[in-house]
C-alpha positions in Angstrom: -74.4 -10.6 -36.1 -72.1 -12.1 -38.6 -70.2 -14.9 -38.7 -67.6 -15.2 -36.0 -63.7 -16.0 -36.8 -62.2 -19.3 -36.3 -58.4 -19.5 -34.8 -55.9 -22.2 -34.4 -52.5 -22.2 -34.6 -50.1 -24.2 -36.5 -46.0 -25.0 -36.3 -45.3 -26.6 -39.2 -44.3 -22.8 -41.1 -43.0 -21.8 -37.6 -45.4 -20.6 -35.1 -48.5 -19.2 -37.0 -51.9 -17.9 -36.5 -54.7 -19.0 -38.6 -57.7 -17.5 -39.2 -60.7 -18.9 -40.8 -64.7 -18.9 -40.8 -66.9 -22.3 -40.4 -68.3 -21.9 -43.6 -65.1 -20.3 -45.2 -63.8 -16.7 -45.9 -65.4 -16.7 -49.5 -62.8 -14.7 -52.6 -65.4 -12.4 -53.4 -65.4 -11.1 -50.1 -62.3 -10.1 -49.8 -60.3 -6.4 -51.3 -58.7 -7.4 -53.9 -56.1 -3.8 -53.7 -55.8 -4.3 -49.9 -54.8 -8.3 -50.8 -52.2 -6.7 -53.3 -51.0 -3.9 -50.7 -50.3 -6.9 -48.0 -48.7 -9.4 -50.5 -46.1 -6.2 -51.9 -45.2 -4.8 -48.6 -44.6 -5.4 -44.9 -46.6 -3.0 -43.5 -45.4 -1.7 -39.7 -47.9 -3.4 -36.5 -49.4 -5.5 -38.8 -48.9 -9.1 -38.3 -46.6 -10.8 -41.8 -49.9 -12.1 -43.8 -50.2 -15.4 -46.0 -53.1 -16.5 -46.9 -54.2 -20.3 -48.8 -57.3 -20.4 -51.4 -59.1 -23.4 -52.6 -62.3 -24.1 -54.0 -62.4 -20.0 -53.9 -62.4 -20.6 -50.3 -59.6 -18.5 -48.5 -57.6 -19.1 -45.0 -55.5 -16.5 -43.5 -52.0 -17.3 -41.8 -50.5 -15.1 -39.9 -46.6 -15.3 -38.5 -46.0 -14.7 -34.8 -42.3 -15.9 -34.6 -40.7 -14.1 -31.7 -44.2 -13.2 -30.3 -45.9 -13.6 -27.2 -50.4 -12.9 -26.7 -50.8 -9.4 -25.7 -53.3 -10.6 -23.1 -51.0 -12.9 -21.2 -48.0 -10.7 -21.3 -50.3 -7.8 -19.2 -51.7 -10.8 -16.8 -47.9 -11.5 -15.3 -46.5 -7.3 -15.9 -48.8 -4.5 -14.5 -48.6 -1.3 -16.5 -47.9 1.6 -15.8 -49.7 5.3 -17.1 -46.3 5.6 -19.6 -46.5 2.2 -20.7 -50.1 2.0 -21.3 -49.7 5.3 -23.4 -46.9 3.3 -25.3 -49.4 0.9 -26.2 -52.1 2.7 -27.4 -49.4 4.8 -29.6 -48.5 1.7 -31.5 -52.0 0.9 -31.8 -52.7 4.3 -33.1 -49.5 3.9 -35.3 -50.8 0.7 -37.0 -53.9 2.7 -38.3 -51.9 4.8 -39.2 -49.7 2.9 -41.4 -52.9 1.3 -43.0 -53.9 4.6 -44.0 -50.6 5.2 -46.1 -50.7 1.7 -47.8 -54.1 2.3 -48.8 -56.2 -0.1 -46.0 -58.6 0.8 -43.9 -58.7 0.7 -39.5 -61.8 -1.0 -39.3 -59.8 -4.4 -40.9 -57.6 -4.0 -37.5 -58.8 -7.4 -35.2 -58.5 -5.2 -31.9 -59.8 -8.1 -29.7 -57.0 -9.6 -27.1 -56.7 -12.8 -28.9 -55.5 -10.9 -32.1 -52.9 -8.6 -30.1 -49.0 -9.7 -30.3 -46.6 -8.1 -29.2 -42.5 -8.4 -29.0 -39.6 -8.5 -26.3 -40.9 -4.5 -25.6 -44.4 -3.9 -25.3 -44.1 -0.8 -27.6 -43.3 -4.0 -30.3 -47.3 -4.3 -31.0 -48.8 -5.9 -33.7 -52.7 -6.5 -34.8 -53.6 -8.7 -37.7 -55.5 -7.4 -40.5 -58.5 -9.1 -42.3 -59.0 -7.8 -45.9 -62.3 -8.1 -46.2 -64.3 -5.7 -48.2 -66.4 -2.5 -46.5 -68.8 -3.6 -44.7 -68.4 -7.1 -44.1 -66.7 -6.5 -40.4 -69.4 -5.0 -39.1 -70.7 -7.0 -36.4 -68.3 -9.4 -36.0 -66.6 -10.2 -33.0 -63.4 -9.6 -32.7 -63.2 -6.2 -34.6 -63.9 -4.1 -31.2 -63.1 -0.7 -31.8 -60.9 2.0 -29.5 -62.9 3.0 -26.9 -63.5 -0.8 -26.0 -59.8 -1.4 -25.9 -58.6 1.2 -23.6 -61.3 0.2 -21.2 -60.0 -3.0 -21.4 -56.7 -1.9 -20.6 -57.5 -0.1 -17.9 -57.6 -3.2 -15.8 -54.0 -4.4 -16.4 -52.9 0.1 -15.3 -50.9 -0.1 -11.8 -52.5 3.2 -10.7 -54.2 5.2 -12.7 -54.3 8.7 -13.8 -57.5 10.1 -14.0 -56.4 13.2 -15.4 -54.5 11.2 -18.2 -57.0 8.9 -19.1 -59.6 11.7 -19.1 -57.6 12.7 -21.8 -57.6 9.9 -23.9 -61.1 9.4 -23.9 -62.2 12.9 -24.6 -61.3 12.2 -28.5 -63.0 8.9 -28.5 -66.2 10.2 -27.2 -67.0 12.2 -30.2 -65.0 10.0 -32.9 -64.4 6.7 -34.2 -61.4 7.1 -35.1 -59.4 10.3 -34.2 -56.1 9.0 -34.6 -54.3 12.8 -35.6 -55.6 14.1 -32.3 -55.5 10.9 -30.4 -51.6 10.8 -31.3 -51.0 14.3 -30.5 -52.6 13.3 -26.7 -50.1 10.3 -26.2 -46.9 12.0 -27.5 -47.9 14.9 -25.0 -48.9 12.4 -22.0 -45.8 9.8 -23.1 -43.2 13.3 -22.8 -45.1 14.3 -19.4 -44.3 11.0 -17.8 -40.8 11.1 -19.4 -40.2 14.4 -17.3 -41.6 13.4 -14.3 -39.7 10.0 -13.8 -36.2 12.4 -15.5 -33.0 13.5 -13.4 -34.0 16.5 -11.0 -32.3 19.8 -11.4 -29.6 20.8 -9.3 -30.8 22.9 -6.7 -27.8 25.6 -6.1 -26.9 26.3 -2.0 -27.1 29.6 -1.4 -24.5 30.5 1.5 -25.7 31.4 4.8 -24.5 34.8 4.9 -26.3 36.3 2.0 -28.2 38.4 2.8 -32.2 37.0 2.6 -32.8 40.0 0.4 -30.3 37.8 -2.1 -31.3 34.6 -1.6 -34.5 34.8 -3.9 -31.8 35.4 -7.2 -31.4 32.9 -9.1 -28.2 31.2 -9.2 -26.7 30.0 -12.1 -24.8 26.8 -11.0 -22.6 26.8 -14.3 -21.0 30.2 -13.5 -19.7 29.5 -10.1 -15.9 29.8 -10.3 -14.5 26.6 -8.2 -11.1 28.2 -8.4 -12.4 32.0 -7.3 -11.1 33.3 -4.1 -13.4 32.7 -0.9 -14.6 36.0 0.5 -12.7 36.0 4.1 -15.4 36.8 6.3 -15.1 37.3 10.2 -16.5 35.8 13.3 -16.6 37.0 16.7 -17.6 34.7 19.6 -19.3 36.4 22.8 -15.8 37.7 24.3 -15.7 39.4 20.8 -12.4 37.6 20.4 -12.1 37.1 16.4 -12.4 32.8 15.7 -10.3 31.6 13.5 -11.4 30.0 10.3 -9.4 26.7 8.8 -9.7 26.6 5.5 -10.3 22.7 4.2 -8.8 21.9 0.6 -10.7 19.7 -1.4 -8.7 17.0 -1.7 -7.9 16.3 -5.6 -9.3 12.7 -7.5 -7.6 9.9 -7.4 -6.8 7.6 -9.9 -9.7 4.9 -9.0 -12.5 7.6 -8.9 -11.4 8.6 -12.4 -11.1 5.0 -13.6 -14.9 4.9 -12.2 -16.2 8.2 -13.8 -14.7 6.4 -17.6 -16.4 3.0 -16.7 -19.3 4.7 -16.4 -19.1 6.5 -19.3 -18.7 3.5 -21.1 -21.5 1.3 -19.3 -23.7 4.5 -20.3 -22.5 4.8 -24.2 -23.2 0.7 -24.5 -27.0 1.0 -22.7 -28.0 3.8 -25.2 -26.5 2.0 -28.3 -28.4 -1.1 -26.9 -31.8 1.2 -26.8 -31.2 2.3 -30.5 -30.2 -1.2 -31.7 -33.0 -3.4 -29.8 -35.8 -0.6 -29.5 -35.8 1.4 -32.9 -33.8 -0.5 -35.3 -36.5 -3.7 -35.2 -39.2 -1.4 -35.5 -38.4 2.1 -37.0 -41.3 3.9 -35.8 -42.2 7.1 -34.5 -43.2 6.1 -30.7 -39.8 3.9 -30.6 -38.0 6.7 -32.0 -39.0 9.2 -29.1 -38.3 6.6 -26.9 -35.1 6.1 -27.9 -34.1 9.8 -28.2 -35.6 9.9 -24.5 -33.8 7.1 -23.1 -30.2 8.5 -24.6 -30.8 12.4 -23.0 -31.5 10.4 -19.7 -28.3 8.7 -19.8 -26.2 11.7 -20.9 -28.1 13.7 -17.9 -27.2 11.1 -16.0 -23.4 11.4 -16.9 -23.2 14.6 -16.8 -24.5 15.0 -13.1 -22.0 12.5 -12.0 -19.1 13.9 -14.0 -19.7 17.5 -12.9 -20.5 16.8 -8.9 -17.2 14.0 -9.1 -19.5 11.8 -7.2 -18.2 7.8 -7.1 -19.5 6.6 -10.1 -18.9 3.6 -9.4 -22.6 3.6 -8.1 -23.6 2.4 -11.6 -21.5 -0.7 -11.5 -21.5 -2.1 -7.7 -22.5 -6.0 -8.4 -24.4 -5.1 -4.6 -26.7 -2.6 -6.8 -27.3 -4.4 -9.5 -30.7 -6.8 -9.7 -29.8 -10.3 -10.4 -31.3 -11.4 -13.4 -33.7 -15.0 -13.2 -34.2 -16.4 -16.6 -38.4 -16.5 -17.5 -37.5 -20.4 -16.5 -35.7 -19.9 -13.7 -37.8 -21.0 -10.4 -37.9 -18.4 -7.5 -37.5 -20.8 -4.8 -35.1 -24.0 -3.7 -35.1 -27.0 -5.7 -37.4 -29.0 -3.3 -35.7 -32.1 -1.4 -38.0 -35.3 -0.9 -36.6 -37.8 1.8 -37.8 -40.8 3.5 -40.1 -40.1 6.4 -38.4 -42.4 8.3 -34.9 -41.3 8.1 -36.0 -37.8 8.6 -37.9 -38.7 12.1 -34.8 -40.2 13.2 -32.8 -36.8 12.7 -32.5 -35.1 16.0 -32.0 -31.9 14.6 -35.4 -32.5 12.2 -38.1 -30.0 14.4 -41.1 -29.0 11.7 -40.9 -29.4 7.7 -42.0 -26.6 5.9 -45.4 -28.9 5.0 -46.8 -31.7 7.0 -45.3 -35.6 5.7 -48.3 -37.2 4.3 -48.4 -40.7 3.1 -48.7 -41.0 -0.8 -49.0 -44.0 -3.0 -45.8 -43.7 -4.3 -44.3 -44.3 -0.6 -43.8 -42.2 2.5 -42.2 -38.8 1.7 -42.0 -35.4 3.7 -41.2 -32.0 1.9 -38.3 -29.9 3.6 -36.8 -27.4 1.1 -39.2 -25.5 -0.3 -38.8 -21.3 0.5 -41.6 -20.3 -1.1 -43.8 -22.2 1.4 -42.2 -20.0 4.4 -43.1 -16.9 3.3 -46.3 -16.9 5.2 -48.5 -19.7 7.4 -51.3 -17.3 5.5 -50.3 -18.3 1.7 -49.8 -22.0 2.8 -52.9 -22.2 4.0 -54.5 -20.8 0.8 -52.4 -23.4 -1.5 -54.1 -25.5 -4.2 -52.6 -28.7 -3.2 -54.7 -31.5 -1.6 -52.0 -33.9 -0.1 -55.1 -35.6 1.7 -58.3 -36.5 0.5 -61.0 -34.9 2.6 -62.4 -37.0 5.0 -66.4 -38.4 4.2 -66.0 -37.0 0.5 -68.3 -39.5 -1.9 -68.9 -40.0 -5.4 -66.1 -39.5 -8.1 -64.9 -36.5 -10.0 -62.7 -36.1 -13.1 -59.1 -33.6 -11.1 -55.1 -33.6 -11.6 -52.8 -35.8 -10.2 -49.3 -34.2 -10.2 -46.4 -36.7 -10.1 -42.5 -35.1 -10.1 -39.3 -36.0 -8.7 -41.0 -39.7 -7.4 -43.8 -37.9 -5.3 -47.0 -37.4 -6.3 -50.6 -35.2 -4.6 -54.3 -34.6 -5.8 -54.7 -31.1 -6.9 -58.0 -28.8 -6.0 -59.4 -27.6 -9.4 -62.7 -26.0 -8.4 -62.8 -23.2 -11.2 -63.5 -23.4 -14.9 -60.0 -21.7 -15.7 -57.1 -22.8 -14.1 -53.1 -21.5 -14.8 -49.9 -23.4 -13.6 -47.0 -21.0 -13.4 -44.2 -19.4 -10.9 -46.2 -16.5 -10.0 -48.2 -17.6 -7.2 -50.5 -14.5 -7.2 -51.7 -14.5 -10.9 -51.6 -17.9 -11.1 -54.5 -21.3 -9.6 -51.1 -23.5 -8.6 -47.9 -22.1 -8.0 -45.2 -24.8 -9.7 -41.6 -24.6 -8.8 -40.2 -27.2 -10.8 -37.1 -26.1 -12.5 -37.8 -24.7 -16.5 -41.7 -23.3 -15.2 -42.8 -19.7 -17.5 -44.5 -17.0 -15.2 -47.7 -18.3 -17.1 -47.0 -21.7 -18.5 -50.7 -23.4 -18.8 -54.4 -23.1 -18.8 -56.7 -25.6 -18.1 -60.7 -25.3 -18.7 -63.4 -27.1 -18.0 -67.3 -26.2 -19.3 -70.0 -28.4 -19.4 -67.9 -31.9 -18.6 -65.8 -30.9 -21.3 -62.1 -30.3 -20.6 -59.4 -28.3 -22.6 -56.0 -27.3 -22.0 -53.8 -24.5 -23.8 -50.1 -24.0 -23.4 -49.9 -20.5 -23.1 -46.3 -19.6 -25.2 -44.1 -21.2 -22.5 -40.2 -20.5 -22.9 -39.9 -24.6 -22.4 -43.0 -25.7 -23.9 -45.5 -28.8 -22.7 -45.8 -32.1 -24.4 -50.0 -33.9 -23.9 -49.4 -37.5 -24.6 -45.7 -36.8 -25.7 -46.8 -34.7 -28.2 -45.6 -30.8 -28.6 -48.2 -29.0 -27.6 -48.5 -25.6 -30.2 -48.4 -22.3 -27.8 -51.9 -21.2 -27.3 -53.8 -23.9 -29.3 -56.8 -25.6 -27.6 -57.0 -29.0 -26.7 -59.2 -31.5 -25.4 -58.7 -33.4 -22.5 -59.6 -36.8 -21.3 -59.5 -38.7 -18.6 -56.2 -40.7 -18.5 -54.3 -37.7 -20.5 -51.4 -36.5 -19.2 -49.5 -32.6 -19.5 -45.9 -32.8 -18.9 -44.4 -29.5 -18.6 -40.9 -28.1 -19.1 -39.5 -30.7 -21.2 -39.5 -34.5 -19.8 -37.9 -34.3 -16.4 -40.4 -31.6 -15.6 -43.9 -32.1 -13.9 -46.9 -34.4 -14.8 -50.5 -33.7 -14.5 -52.4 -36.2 -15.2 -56.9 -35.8 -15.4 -58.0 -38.9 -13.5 -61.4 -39.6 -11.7 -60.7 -39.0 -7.9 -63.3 -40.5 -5.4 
């Protein structure tokens, strides 16, 4: 096995990626046309390049501005078959464009930590090592496909068998199939489009055709709204003819109108906002489907309403429309911390929502927090120790979180642990205001302890310094992690006994 890679990342540039080997990346290792093809062009999927030589010894930098880790973006969003498709399209797509600027797949880094991708997961990028051919073999990191879309697999929803059967059918044979590979995904990306698209109107057919009739097809477009209605004749038992009353359709008023151009217009501004933040960033084939995909939807989806005359102001009740939360917005109720005193002497005070434990900060009791009532199950199962165990000995290195003048011991059992709002990916569930779905990670190995602030929209600060989004860093006993800028959280590593 060759040498392995060496990553760290670096803000001084902006936010940037560096790769490097322990003993160096040496010149006469390296491509010197795919060096040239990198430096003339920015090639499509493929992270911006830079690279620093001395002493002939090279280091690669590679820009991730407006980035987030692939791997952390699919351990807070599920995929689904179609978006899992999308991914492996661009994927597909960046070997491609290496082809037509003269580089080779095999310099694609197809291991998690080298996946990127945008605001839209079709937004993927890989970063490319231009070393000669060759010199990647055996060396992790390079992977190839059919280890990717296993990987994948794990982050799919639910799973379509019969898709994924599919996809690996090429990859079984091939290295590298991309021709047919693409073909596959634009086929199972166009399925899925169908299946999830507006249903056909399914024309009545009047009860007195006769069944011999009612298998013809009816073309909905050719019924004549203003044609006479056939008069047709009822008896009752007495044989005494009924009378029918014919109902007028009773004509549109102004505010259904004013509705069906509203719509019209919220529709026109979503598909220029799918052409302007999907393809125009990218200007790829996948995003270019997409796009086209997106717009019939939303003239199907005008059309429907405009025909039928139904309220369209479906599309713009405030009632139907999900609130948007900011990625720092908490989920839950700014928690409320009050004497344990005062709050016994309320009458009205029956059970908080956690017991009132007696810190070394003072005496406080927890009484606002929602998240903590959505089940007597998930408080049991929470990470925080308010209490140290009773007949516990010895002493061992955990966190001491401190926010909002309280402070509690926190279990840390595993060797990874992640702080974030999403209490079912995550080892602690922090509602503090300014929390990311997936804010930190925390290791420990061997004694040794790191930490890693995993892109956060707010950032984290160890010993009031920035700390650079997914660069390691060793922790020690006294250092403290301050989260979400400095009225957030504290997590201090301290030995506990």
């Amino acid at each position: 096995m060759r040498q392995p890679f060496m990553i760290d990342f670096s803000i001084n540039r902006g936010h940037e990626m560096i790769i490097d080997r322990k003993n160096g990346i040496r010149r006469e290792e390296l491509d010197g046309l795919e060096l040239q093809m990198l430096q003339s062009s920015k090639i499509p999927h493929l992270l911006p390049i830079e690279w620093l030589e001395i002493d002939g010894r090279v280091t690669f930098r590679y820009g991730l501005a407006g980035r987030k880790m692939l791997l952390h973006r699919l351990q807070v969003q599920h995929l689904t078959m179609e978006q899992f498709y999308t991914l492996l399209l661009g994927i597909v797509e960046a070997f491609e464009e290496c082809k037509h600027h003269m580089l080779r797949p095999e310099g694609c880094l197809l291991d998690d930590q080298y996946l990127f991708v945008g605001e839209q997961l079709n937004d993927i990028a890989v970063a490319y090592v231009p070393l000669k051919e060759g010199q990647l073999d055996g060396v992790p990191g390079s992977g190839d496909l059919l280890s990717l879309v296993v990987r994948w697999t794990a982050y799919i929803q639910e799973i379509d068998g019969a898709g994924l059967q599919r996809v690996l059918q090429p990859l079984n044979g091939s290295k590298w199939p991309l021709s047919e590979l693409r073909s596959i995904l634009l086929g199972l990306i166009g399925d899925a489009f169908i299946q999830s698209g507006p249903r056909p109107i399914q024309p009545i057919v009047p009860s007195f055709v006769p069944a011999a009739r009612q298998s013809e097809a009816i073309d909905p477009l050719r019924l004549q709204p203003e044609a006479p209605i056939p008069q047709v004749k009822l008896r009752a038992a007495d044989n005494q003819p009924i009378q029918l009353v014919e109902v007028e359709e009773e004509p549109d008023s102004d505010v259904t109108k004013k509705k069906l151009w509203i719509t019209a217009a919220v529709v026109a501004i979503a598909v220029a906002c799918v052409w302007k933040y999907i393809y125009i960033p990218s200007h790829s084939r996948s995003s270019l489907y997409i796009c086209l995909g997106l717009s019939f939807m939303g003239i199907a989806a005008l059309y429907m309403v405009w025909m039928r005359r139904l309220p369209a102001g479906l599309l713009t009740k405030d009632e139907e429309l999900e609130e948007f939360i900011p990625e720092s917005q908490p989920l839950g109720m700014w928690p409320r911390y009050e004497e344990e005193e005062h709050l016994l002497n309320k009458t009205e005070f029956k059970t908080p929502a956690k017991p009132i434990v007696d810190l070394e900060a003072g005496s406080y009791a927890y009484v606002g927090n929602t998240a903590d009532l959505r089940s007597k199950q998930n408080a049991a199962e929470a990470t925080v120790l308010l209490m140290e165990r009773e007949g516990e000995q010895g002493l061992e290195p955990s966190l001491y979180r401190e926010w909002a003048g309280g402070g509690a011991w926190i279990n840390w059992r595993e060797e990874r642990f992640t702080i974030g709002r999403l209490g079912e990916q995550v080892s602690y569930e922090e509602e503090a205001h300014g929390i990311s779905r997936l804010h930190l990670e925390l290791e420990r190995e061997a004694g040794a302890f790191r930490a890693k602030d995993l892109g956060s929209r707010n950032g984290s600060t160890l010993n009031g310094q920035t700390m650079i989004p997914y660069k390691s860093y060793p922790l020690a006993l006294g250092d403290v992690i301050q989260l979400a800028g400095s009225s957030g959280p504290k997590y201090e590593l301290k030995m506990r006994g």
